[in-house]
Residue, then its C-alpha position, 0 to 999 in steps of 0.5 A: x441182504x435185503x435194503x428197503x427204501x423208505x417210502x416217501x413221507x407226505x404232509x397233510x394240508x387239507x381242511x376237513x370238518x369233524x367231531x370227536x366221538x364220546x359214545x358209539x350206541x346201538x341204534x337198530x340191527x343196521x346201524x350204530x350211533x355215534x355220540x359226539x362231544x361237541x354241544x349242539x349236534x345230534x348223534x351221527x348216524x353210520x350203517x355197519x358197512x361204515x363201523x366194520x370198514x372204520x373201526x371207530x373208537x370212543x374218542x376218535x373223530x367222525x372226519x367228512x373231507x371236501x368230496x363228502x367221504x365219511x371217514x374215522x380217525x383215532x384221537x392220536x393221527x387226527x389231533x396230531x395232523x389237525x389244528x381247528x381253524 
């Protein structure tokens, strides 16, 4: 009989910026475009290194951290980590 430990459990502090997804459209055979909901923001360009790492989904969030990495999050794990300041 096998006993695994449960791995140690983290809670998330950091400040991120984001914007939820509300369309991913083609933009060129390179790259997609990534409508957001937010009033005032163009469409997020991303390349389809970022999508096939990424996966991103209509109402997802486009996250950029501190360091400047670029990242997606599904509406569940982001709003339920996240409070807008």
């Amino acid at each position: 009989m096998s006993t695994q430990m449960e791995m140690p459990k983290y809670q998330c502090h950091k400040q991120v910026w984001a914007l939820k997804i509300k369309a991913i459209e083609p933009n060129t055979e390179k790259s997609v475009k990534l409508v957001v909901e937010e009033e005032g923001y163009e469409p997020l360009v991303v390349g389809q290194r970022f999508v096939k790492k990424h996966q991103p989904e209509v109402g997802g969030y486009f996250v950029v951290y501190e360091d400047g990495y670029k990242s997606y999050s599904p509406a569940a794990a982001f709003e339920s980590g996240y409070t807008a300041l």
